[in-house]
C-alpha positions in Angstrom: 132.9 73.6 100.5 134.6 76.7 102.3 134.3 77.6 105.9 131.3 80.0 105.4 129.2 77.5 104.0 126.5 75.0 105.4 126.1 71.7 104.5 121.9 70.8 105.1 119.7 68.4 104.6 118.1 67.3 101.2 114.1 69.2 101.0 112.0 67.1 102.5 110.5 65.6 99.0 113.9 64.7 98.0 114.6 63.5 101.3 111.9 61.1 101.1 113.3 59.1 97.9 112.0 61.1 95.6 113.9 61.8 92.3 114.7 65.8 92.5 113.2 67.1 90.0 115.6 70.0 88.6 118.9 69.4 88.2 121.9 72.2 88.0 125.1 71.2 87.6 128.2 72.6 87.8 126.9 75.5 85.4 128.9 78.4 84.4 127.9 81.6 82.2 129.9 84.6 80.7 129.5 87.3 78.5 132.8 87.4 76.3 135.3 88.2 79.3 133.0 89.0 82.1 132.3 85.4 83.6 128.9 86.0 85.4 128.3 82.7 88.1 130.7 79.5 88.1 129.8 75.9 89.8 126.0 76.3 90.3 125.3 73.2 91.9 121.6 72.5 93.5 118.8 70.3 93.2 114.7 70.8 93.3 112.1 68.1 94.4 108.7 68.0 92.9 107.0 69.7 95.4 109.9 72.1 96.7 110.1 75.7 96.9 113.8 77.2 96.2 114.2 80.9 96.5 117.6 82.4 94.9 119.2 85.8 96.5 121.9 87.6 96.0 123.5 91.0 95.6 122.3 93.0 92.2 124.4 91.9 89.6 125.2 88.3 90.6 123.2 87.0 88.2 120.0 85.6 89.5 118.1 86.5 86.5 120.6 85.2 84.2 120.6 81.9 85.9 116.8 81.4 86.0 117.0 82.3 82.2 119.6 79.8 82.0 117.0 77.0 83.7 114.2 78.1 81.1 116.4 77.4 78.3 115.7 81.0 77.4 119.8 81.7 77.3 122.8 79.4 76.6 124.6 78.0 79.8 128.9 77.8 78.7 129.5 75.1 81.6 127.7 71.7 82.8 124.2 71.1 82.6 120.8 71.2 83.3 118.0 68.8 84.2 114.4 68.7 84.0 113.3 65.2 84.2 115.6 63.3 82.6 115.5 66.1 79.6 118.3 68.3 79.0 117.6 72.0 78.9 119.2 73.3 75.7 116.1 75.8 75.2 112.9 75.8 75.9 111.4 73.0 77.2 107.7 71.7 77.6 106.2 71.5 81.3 108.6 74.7 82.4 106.6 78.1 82.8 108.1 81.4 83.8 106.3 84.5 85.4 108.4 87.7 85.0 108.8 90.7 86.8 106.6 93.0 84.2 103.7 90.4 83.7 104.5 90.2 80.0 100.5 90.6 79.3 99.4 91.7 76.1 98.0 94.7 76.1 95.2 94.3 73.4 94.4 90.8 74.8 91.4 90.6 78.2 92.2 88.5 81.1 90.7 85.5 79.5 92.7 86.0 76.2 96.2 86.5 78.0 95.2 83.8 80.2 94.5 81.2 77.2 97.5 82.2 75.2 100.2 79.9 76.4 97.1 77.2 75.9 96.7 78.1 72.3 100.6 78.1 71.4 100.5 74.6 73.2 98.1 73.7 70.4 95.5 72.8 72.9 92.0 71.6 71.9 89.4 74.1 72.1 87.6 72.5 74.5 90.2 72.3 77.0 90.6 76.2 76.8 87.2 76.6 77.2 87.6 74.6 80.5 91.2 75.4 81.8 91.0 79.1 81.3 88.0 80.1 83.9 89.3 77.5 85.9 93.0 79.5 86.6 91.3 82.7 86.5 89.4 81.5 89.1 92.1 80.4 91.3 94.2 83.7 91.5 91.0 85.3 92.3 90.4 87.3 88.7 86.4 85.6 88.6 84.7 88.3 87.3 87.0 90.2 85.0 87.2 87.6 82.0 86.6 90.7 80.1 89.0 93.2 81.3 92.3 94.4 79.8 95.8 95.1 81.3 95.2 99.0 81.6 92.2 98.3 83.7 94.0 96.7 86.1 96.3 97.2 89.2 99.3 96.1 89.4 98.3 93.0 91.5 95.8 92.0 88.9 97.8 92.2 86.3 100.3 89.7 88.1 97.5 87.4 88.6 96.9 87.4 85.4 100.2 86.5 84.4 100.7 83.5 87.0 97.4 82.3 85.8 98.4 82.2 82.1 101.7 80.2 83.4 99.6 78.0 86.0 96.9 77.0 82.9 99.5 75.1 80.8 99.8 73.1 84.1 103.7 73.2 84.5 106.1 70.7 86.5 108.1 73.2 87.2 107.3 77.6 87.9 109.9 79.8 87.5 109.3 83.1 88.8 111.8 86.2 88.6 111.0 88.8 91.2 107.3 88.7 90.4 106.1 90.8 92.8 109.1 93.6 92.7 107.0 96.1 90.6 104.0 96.3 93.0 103.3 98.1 95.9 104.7 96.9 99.5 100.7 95.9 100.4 99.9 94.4 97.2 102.8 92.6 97.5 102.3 90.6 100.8 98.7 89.6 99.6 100.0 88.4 96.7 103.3 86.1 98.5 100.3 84.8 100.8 98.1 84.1 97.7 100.8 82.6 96.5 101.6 79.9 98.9 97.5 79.0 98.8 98.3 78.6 95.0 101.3 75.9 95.7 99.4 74.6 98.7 96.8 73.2 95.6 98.8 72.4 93.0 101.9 72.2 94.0 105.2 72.3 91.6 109.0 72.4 91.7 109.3 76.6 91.5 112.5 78.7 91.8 111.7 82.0 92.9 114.4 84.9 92.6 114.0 87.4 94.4 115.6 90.9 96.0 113.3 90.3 99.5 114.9 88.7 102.1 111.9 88.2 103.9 110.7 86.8 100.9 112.6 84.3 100.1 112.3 83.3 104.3 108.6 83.3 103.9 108.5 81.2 100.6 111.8 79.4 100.2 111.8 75.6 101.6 115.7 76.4 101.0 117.5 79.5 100.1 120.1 79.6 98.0 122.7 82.8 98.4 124.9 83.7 95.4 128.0 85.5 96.5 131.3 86.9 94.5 132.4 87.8 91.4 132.0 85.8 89.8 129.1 84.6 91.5 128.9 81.2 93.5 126.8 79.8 96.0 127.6 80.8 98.9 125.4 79.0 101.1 122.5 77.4 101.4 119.9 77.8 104.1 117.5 75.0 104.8 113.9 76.9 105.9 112.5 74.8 108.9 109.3 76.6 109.5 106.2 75.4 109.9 103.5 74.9 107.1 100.8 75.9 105.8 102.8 79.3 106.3 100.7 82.4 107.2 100.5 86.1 108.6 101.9 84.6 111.7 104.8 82.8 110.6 105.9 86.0 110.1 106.2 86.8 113.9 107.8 83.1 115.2 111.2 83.5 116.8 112.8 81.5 114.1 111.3 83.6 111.0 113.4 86.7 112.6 116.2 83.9 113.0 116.7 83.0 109.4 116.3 86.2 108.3 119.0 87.7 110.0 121.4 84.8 109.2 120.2 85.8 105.4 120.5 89.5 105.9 124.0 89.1 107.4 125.5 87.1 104.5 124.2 89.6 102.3 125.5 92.4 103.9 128.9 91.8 104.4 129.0 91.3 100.4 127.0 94.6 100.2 129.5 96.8 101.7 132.1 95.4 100.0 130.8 96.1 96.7 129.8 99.3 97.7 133.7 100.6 97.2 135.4 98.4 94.0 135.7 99.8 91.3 135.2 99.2 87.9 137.7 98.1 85.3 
């Protein structure tokens, strides 16, 4: 551990003798000769929220990717469970950035997909699928398709149809970066009722500072080139988290000590230049 960074406490679930359930060790990626991160190391509990920032081109997506099984790590491991990720792995869901809806397919169609590939029964569709569509507030347009929709929508849609296979662990990849800045704090509040229900293990990369604050039981800041972690920042605020969590002394606090890390890395790779 260098000088910059902070040791903290485990998350509270871990804490409490629970086994964490995500595991990233040591992992290291690269792309021929460009190495992208080295020595991830971090752990999730069961009912933990980490968010990942960093400066573009760090490789936060890459890493989550990594954690989905969805790319080869070159370097140590990962841990769902006691399971190996290798590639894709039951009871891991992911929500991207561009909701990944099908455009042909309604609400309830897009929303039963990930059911159907699962091979569930027909009944349980039948059942499952109002259920989530229910709980991201979409009662009402079963029948509606992806052009019909806001942006908003369309992202409820798409964390319904990873929140109906009923996943231990959520990954989500700057889901709300592609609406607008209004849409976007209903949808981080609407959010944090979702978890507040059903709770999972969920990393959550995103570009928002406040964001990751407002979300993160720990943030974890990726720094360098190649990318490390730099530190990371236990989130003691109060829950349930609301409108006026965003207003408490310490909110500002641990945004700042974010937004200065980040910075300094900022302007610094403002002026290298390529090779």
């Amino acid at each position: 551990m260098t000088s910059q960074q902070t040791a903290v406490n485990p998350s509270p679930s871990i804490a409490a003798g629970t086994e964490p359930l995500i595991r990233v060790r040591n992992l290291g990626k690269h792309y021929g000769a460009l190495e992208v991160f080295r020595k991830i190391d971090f752990e999730v509990g069961a009912r933990e929220i980490v968010a990942i920032v960093g400066p573009s081109g760090c490789g936060k997506t890459t890493l989550l990717r990594c954690i989905d099984g969805l790319l080869p790590h070159d370097v140590g491991e990962i841990l769902v469970g006691n399971e190996r990720v290798t590639e894709p792995i039951a009871g891991v869901a992911m929500v991207f950035q561009h909701f990944g809806l099908f455009p042909w397919k309604t609400v309830y169609e897009n929303v039963a997909y990930g059911l159907r590939m699962a091979g569930a029964p027909k009944a349980d569709i039948e059942r499952k699928v109002p259920e989530f569509i229910k709980l991201v507030g979409l009662a009402g347009f079963e029948k509606a398709f992806p052009y019909q929709m806001s942006g908003g929508m369309q992202q409820r849609c798409g964390l319904a149809r990873a929140l109906a296979i009923e996943p231990n662990v959520l990954l989500m990849d700057e889901p709300f970066a592609a609406v607008d800045a209004q849409t976007r704090e209903i949808l981080q509040f609407e959010l944090l009722r979702i978890w507040e229900e059903r709770p999972t293990a969920m990393i959550f990369v995103t570009h928002s500072i406040e964001e990751a604050v407002l979300l993160g039981h720990r943030v974890v800041v990726l720094k360098g080139r190649p990318s490390s972690i730099h530190e990371m920042i236990e989130i003691d605020l109060p829950e349930p988290r609301t409108r006026e969590t965003l207003q408490l002394p310490r909110f500002a606090e641990l945004r700042e000590r974010v937004w200065s890390t980040l910075m300094r890395e900022a302007r610094e790779a403002e002026f290298v230049l390529e090779k």
